[in-house]
C-alpha positions as CSV (number, residue, x, y, z in Angstrom):
1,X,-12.9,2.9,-1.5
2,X,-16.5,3.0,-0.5
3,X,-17.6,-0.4,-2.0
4,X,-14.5,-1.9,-1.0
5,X,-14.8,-0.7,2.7
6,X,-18.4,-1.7,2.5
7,X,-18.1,-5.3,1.4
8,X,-15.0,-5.3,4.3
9,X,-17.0,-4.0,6.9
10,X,-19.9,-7.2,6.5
11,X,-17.2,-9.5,6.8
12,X,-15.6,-8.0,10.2
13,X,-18.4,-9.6,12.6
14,X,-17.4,-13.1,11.3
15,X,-13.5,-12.9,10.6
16,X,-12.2,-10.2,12.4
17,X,-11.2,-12.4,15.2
18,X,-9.7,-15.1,13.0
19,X,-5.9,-16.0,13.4
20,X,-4.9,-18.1,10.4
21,X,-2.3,-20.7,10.8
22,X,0.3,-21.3,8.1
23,X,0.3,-24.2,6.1
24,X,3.6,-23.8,4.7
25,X,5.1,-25.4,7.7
26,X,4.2,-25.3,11.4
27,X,5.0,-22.0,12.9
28,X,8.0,-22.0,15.4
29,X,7.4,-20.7,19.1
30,X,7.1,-16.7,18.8
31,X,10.4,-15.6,21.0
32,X,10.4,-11.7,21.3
33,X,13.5,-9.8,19.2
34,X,15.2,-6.7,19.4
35,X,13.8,-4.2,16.7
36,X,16.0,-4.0,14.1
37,X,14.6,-1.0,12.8
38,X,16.0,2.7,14.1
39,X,13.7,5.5,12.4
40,X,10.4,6.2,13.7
41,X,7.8,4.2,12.2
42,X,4.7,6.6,11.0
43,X,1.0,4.9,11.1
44,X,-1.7,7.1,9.2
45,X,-5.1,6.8,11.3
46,X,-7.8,7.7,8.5
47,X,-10.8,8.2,10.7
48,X,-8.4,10.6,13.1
49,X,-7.2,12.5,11.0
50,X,-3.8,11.9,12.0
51,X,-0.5,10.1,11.8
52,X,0.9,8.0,15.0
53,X,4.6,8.0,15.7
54,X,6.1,5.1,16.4
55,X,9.5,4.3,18.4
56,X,11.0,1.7,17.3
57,X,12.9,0.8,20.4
58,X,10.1,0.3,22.7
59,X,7.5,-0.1,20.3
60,X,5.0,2.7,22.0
61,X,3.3,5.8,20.6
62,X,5.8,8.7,21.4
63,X,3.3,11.4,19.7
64,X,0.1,12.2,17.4
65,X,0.9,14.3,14.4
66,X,-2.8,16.3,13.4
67,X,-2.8,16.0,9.5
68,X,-5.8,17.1,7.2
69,X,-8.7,14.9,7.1
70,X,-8.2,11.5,5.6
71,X,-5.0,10.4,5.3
72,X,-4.7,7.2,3.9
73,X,-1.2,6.6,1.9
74,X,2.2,8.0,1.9
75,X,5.1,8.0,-0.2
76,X,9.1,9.4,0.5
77,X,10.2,12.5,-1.6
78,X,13.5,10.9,-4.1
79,X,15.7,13.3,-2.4
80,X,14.4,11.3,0.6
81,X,14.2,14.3,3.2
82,X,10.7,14.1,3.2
83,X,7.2,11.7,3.9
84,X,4.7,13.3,2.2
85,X,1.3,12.3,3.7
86,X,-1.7,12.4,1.6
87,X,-4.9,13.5,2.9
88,X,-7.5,13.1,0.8
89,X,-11.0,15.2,2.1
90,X,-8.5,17.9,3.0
91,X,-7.0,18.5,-0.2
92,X,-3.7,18.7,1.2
93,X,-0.6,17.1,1.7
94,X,1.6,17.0,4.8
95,X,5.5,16.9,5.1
96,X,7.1,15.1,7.5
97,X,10.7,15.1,8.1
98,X,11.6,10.8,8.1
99,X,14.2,10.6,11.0
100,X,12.7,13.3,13.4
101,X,8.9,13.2,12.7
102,X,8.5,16.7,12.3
103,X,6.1,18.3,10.5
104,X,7.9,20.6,7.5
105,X,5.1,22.0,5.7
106,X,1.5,21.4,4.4
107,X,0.6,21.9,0.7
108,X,-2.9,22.7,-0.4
109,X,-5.1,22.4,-3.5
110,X,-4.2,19.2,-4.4
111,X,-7.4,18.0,-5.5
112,X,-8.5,14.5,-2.9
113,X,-5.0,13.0,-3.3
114,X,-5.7,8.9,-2.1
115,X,-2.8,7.1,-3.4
116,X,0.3,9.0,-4.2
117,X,3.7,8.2,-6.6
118,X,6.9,9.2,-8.2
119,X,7.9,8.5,-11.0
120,X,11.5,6.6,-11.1
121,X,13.5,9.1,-12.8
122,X,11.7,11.9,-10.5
123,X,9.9,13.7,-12.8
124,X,6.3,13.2,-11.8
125,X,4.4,13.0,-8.8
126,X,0.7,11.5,-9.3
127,X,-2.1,11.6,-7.5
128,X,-5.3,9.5,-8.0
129,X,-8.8,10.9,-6.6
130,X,-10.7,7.8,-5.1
131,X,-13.9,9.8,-5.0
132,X,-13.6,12.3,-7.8
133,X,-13.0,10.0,-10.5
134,X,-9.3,10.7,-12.3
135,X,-5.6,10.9,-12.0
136,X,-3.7,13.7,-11.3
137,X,0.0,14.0,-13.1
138,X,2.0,17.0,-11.6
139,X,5.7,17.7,-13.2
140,X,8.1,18.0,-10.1
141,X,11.3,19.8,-9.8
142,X,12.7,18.8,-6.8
143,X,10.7,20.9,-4.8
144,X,7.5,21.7,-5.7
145,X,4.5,20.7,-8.1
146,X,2.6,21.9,-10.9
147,X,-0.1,20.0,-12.3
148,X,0.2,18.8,-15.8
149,X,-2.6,17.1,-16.9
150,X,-5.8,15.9,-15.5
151,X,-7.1,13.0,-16.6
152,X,-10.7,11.1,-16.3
153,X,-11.0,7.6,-15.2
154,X,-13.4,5.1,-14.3
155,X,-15.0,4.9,-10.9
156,X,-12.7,5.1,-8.2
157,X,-9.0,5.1,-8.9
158,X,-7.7,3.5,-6.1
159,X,-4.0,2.9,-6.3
160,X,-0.7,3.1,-8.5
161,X,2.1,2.0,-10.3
162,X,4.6,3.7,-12.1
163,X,7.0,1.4,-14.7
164,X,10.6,1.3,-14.5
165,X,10.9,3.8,-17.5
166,X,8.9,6.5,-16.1
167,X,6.8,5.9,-19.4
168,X,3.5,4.6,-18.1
169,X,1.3,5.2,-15.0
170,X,-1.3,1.8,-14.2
171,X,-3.8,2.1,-11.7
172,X,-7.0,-0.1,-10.9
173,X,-10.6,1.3,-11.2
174,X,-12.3,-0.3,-7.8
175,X,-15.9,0.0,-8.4
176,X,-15.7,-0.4,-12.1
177,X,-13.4,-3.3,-11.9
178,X,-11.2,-2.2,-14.2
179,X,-7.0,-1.9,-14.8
180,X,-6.2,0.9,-17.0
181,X,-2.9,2.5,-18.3
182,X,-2.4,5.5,-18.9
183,X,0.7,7.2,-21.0
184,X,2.9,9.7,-19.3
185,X,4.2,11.6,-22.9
186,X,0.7,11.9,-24.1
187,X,-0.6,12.0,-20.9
188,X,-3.6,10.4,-22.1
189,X,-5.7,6.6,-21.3
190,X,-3.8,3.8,-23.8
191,X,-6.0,1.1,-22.5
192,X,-8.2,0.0,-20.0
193,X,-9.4,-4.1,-19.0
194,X,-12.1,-5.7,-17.4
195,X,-10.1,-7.6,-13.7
196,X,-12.3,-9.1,-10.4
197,X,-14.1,-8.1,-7.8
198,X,-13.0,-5.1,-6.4
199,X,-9.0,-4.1,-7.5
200,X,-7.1,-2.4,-4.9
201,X,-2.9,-2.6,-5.0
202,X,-1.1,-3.6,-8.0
203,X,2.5,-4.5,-8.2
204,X,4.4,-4.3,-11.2
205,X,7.8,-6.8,-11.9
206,X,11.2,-5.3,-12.2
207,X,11.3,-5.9,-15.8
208,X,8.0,-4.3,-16.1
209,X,6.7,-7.4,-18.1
210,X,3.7,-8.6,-15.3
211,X,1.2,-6.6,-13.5
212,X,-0.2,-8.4,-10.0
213,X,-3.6,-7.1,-9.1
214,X,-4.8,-7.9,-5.7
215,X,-8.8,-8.4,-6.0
216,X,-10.4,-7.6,-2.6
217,X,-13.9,-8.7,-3.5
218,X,-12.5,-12.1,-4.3
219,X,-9.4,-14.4,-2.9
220,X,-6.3,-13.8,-4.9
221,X,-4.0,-12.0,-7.5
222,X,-4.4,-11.7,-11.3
223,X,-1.3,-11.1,-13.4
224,X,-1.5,-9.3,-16.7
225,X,1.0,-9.2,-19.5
226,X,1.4,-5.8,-20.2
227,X,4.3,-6.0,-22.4
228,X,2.3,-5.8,-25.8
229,X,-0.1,-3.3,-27.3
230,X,-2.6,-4.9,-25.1
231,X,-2.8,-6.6,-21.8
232,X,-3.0,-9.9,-21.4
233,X,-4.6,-12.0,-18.4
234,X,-1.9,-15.0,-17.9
235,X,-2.5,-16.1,-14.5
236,X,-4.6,-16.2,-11.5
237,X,-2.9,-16.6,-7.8
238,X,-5.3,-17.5,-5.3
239,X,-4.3,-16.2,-2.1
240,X,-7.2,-15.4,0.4
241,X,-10.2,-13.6,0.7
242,X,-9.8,-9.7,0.9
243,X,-6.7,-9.6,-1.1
244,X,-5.7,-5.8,-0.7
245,X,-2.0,-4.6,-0.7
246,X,1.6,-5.2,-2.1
247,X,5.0,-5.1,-0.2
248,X,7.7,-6.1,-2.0
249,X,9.9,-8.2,0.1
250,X,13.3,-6.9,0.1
251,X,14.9,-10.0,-1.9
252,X,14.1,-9.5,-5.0
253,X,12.4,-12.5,-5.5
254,X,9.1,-12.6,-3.3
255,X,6.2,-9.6,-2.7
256,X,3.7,-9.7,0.1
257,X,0.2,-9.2,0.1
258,X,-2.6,-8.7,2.8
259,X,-5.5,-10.5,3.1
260,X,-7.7,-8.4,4.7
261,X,-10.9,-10.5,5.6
262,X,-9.1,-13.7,5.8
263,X,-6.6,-12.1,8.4
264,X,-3.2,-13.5,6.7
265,X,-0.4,-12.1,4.6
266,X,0.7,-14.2,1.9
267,X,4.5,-14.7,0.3
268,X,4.4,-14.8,-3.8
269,X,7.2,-15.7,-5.6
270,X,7.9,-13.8,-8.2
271,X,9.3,-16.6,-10.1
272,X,7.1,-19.3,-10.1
273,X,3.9,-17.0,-9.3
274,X,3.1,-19.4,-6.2
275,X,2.3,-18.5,-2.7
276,X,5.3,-20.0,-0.8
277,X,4.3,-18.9,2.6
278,X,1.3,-17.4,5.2
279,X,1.8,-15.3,8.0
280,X,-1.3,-14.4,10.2
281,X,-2.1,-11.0,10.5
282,X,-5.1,-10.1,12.8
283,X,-7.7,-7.6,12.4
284,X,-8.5,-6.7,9.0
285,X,-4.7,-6.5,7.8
286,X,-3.9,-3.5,5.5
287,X,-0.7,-2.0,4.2
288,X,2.6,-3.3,5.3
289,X,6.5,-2.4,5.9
290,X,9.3,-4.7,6.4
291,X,12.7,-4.0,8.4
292,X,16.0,-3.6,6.1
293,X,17.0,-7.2,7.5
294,X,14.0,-8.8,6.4
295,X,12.9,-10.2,9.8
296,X,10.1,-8.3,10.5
297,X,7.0,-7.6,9.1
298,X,4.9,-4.2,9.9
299,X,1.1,-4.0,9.0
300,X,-1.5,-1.9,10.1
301,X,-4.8,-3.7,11.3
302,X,-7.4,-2.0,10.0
303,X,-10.7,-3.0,12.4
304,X,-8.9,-3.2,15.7
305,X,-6.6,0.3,15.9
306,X,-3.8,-1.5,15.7
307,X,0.0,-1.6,14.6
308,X,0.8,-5.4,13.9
309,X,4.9,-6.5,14.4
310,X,5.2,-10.3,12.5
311,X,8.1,-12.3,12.8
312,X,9.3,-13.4,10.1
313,X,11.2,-16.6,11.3
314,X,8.5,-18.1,13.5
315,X,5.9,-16.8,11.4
316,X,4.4,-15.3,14.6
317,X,2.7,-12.1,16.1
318,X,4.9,-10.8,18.4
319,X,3.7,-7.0,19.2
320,X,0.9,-4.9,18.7
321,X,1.0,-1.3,19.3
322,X,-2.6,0.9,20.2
323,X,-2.4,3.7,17.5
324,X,-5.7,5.9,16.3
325,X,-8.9,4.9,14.0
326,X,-8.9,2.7,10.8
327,X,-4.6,2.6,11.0
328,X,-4.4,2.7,7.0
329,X,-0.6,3.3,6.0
330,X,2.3,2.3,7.5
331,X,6.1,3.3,6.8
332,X,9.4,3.9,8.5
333,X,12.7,4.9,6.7
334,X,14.6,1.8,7.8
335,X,12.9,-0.6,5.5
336,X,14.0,-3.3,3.5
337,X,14.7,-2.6,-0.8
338,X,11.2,-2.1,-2.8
């Protein structure tokens, strides 16, 4: 996280203020819409220490949740009663119920959760500590956690993917530039590659054949092969500089990522591994939701305390909502497939 917010932070001055304009097409005029979306939408504020509260019908701030001290990623419980918040220089995590934004309980000790995930068949929650250097792999029982294994990395886990099977946990390595995979039987490092610049988000397909690796120190997406015994780079997506998050889009068919220092979001298809459209997204975009219809686009913009509402039609910026310091995470229980 520190490299990558360094190398972000020299870049603000000269592109924070940059609006990109789509080349896929010219963008039609930006008419304001109805939210489609009906939960409150939850926007983690990392230099706060907090999590803004979002309502979705008039698109203000109804409250400020106090969390532990960095929170930057979130992730819904599978019984889906809870949004657990991660705060990573607190130890801690924070439960929040989804629908009424209330805060259910805080549990401590876990060791500087960053990025957080389940499993798919719900029986592992993993953490990975962007500062302390390795990956966390808790069994879960519904309820509560018990760590099963530590495991050493590289320098600086940053985020996480877990494969359709439940059999094998990838995360990138940001300031060793590294993708590594690690087995969740053995619990132990299978491999580990060399990627670009800086590797943030990763994004795996549903038949768990390609890995997507957004490179924020460079301007696009690798994909691996991670089928075989080894991985395999097959492709390189250029996107735009400060290539940082994943969103799947809802279809099926297409994933989103931002591009932080270039100030756009870009439309992959999954398919043909091409990037079929641009949205602009101001101020150092970051993570991203998108309404169950599909229509709207949610991401948090990172240099300018702000909640960013796209729409996707008109490929226009239609709100922006004032939330707390470096917004990091963004979610809301009314959101399209993943």
């Amino acid at each position: 996280m520190n490299a990558c917010f360094r190398f972000l932070a020299a870049c603000v001055c000269a592109f924070s203020a940059l609006w990109v304009v789509p080349v896929y097409g010219q963008p039609a005029k930006a008419v304001p819409v109805a939210s489609l979306i009906s939960t409150p939408v939850f926007v983690l504020n990392s230099l706060d220490d907090s999590v803004s509260v979002i309502d979705p019908s008039s698109w203000t701030e109804i409250k400020r949740i106090e969390t532990g001290k960095q929170p930057h990623h979130l992730y819904l419980t599978p019984d889906e009663k809870s949004v657990i918040v991660a705060n990573a220089l607190s130890d801690s995590l924070t439960f929040i119920d989804p629908k009424t934004a209330e805060v259910q309980r805080t549990v401590r000790g876990v060791i500087d959760p960053y990025h957080l995930r389940f499993s798919p068949d719900m029986k592992w929650f993993v953490t990975a500590a962007n500062r302390l250097n390795h990956i966390d792999i808790y069994r879960w029982d519904g309820k509560e956690m018990t760590l099963a294994k530590r495991v050493a990395t590289s320098k600086t886990p940053s985020h996480l993917w877990v494969d359709s099977k439940s059999s094998t946990i990838y995360s990138t390595m940001q300031d060793s530039d590294e993708l590594i995979a690690v087995d969740l039987v053995s619990q132990a490092v299978k491999w580990r590659i060399k990627t670009g610049s800086t590797p943030a988000d990763l994004f795996g397909t549903a038949n768990d054949k390609l890995m997507l690796v957004a490179l924020t120190g460079g301007d696009g997406v690798e994909v691996y092969d991670v089928s075989g015994k080894e991985p395999v780079r097959t492709k390189f997506i250029k996107t735009a500089m400060g290539a940082h998050a994943f969103r799947a889009f809802g279809d099926k068919r297409h994933v989103l990522v931002s591009n932080r220092v270039a100030n756009s979001i870009s439309k992959i298809d999954l398919q043909t591994l091409e990037v079929v459209d641009l949205f602009p997204a101001p101020g150092g975009p970051d993570c991203m939701d998108v309404s169950r219809d599909g229509s709207q686009i949610l991401v948090t913009s990172r240099w300018i305390r702000k909640l960013t509402v796209i729409d996707v039609a008109s490929r226009q910026v239609v709100r922006q909502i004032n939330v707390g310091r470096s917004p990091h995470g963004v979610w809301t229980l009314d959101h399209a497939p993943r």
